[in-house]
N, C-alpha and C positions, 0 to 999 in steps of 0.2 A: 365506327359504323353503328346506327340504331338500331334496335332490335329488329324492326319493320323489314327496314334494308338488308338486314341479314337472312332474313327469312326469304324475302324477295329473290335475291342473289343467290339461296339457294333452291329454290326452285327453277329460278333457270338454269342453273348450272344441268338437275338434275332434267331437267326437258331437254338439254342439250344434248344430252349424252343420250336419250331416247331415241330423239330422231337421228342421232349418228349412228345407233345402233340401225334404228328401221329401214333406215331413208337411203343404205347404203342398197346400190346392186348386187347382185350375188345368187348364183344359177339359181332358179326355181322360183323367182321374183317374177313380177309380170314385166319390168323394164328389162331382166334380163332377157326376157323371151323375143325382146326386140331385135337382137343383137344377131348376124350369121351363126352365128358360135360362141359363147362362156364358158370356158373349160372349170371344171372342179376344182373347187377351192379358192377360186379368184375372186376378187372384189373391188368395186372400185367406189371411191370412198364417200361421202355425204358432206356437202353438198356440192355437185357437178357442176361446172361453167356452162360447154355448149356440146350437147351429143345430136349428132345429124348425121345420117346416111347408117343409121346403124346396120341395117340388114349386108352393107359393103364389110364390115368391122368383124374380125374374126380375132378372138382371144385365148390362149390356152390355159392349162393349168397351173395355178397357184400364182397367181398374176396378184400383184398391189398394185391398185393406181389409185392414186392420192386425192386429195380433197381439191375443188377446184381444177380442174380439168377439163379441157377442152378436146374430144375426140370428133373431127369431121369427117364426111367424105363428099364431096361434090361442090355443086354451084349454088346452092339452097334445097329446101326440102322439096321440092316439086324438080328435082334435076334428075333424072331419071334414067341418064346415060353410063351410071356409076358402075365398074367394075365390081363380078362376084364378090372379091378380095380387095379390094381397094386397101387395106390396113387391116395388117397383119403382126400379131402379137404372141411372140411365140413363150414357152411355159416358164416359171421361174423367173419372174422379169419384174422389174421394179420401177413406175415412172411417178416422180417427186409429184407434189403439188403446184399447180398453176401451170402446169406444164399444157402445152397446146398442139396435135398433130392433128396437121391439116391433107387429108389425101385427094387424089383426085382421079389417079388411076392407079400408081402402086407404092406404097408405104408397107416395109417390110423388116422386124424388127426382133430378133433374134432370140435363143433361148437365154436367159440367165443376163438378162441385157440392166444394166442398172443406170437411171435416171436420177439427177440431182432433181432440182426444182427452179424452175421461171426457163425452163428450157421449149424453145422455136422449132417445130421438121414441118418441111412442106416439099412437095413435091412438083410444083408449081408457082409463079411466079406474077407479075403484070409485065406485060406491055409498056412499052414508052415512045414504038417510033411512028405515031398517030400524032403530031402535033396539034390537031385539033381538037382529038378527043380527051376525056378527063383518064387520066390514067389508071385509075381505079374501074373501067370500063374496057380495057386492053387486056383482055385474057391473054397468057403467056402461054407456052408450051410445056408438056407436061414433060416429066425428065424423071424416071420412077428413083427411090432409094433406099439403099440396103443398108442397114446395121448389123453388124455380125455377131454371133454367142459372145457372150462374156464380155461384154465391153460396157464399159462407163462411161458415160457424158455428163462434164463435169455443170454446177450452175450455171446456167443463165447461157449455157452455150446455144447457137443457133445452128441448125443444119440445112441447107441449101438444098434446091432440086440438083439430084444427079450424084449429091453425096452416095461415095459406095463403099464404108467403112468396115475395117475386116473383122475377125474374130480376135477377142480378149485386147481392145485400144482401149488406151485411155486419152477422154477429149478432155483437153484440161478449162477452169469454169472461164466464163465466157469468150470462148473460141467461137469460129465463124467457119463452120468444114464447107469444100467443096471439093468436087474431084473423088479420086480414088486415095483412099489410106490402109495403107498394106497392113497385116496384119501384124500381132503382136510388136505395135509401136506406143510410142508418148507425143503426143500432140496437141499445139496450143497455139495461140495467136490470133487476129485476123488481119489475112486471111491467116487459117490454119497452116502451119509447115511441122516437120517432123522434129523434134523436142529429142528424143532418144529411142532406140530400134534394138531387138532382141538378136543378139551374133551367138548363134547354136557355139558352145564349146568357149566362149568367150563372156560371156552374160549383157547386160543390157548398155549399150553403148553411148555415152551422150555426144552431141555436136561438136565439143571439145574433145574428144578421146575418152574424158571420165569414164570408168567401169561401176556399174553396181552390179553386186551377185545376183544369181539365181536363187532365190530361197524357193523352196516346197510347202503348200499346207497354209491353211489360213493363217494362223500364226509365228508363218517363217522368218518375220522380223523378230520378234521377240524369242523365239528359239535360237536363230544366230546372235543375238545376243547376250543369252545365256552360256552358248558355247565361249565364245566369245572371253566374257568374265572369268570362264573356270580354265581360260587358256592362261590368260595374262597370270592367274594367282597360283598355277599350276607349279 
């Protein structure tokens, strides 16, 4: 590279990181003042896809939402029918980049809830049984949906209106959920089915019988696997 070019390259490197620092949201912002609610600490990140229906958008504390992002609520900006709550983002929650929620009457998304990235929620659908009309003009019905504490959706997964996913799943990446998914399960495919399910006194049970333990603690994999080691050479 020429010296020119270096210089160049580094100046935008360093603008880059300026506006990511400024350009992000983050309480006490004027964009954030848009919002129902931005709880302390949250942020979401520079630069944004599409933000609509903010004053429906409620977010708590210490929230990451990634670069590229899409957060809506409604039918365009002049839709005015939009629930107080329309989308709801509870504390501790992490949604990937490029990721897109679309609300329209209830999107609702739990504490400690963790997003991959290129991940679909809507709560609403189109129309199809207008044969005359262009499908993209057939408003569907709304069908609110829940994500419960602790649960992860893996890449690229899609979530349906009417999904109502429990506390601590795991949606494995690009799964297609509908329905109801009980809690503390492993779930993958589309459509989504259950992958393997938590049996209290038993540990976690796969399709085929397979047992995997119960570990405790964020690094209960590698804990049992220390144990583990000093058993065999014991």
């Amino acid at each position: 590279m020429n010296p020119l070019n270096r210089v160049l390259s580094r100046g935008v490197q360093a603008g880059w990181r300026w506006l990511d620092r400024v350009g992000q949201i983050v309480p006490g912002t004027h964009a954030a003042d848009q919002f129902g609610s931005l709880g302390r600490g949250t942020s979401i990140g520079f630069p944004m896809a599409t933000l609509m229906g903010q004053r429906s958008i409620h977010i708590g504390e210490d929230t990451l939402i990634g670069r590229n992002v899409s957060l809506s609520v409604g039918y365009g900006v002049l839709d005015t029918r939009a629930p107080e709550r329309a989308l709801v983002i509870g504390d501790r929650s992490v949604i990937g980049a490029r990721c897109t929620i679309v609300a329209h009457e209830s999107i609702v998304i739990g504490d400690g809830v963790w997003f991959g990235q290129d991940i679909f929620v809507s709560d609403a659908s189109h129309g199809y049984q207008d044969p005359e009309l262009p499908i993209g003009e057939q408003f569907g019905t709304h069908d609110p949906v829940e994500i419960g504490d602790g649960t992860w959706i893996g890449h690229g997964a899609i979530i349906l209106p009417g999904a109502r996913i429990g506390r601590n799943v795991v949606v494995a990446a690009g799964s297609v959920v509908r329905g109801v998914v009980e809690d503390h399960t492993v779930v993958g495919g589309a459509p989504a089915r259950v992958l393997r399910r938590l049996e209290p006194g038993v540990g976690w049970v796969g399709t085929r019988g397979d047992v995997r333990p119960v570990l405790h603690g964020p690094f209960g994999l590698a804990a049992a696997a220390v144990v583990a080691a000093d058993e065999a050479t014991a």
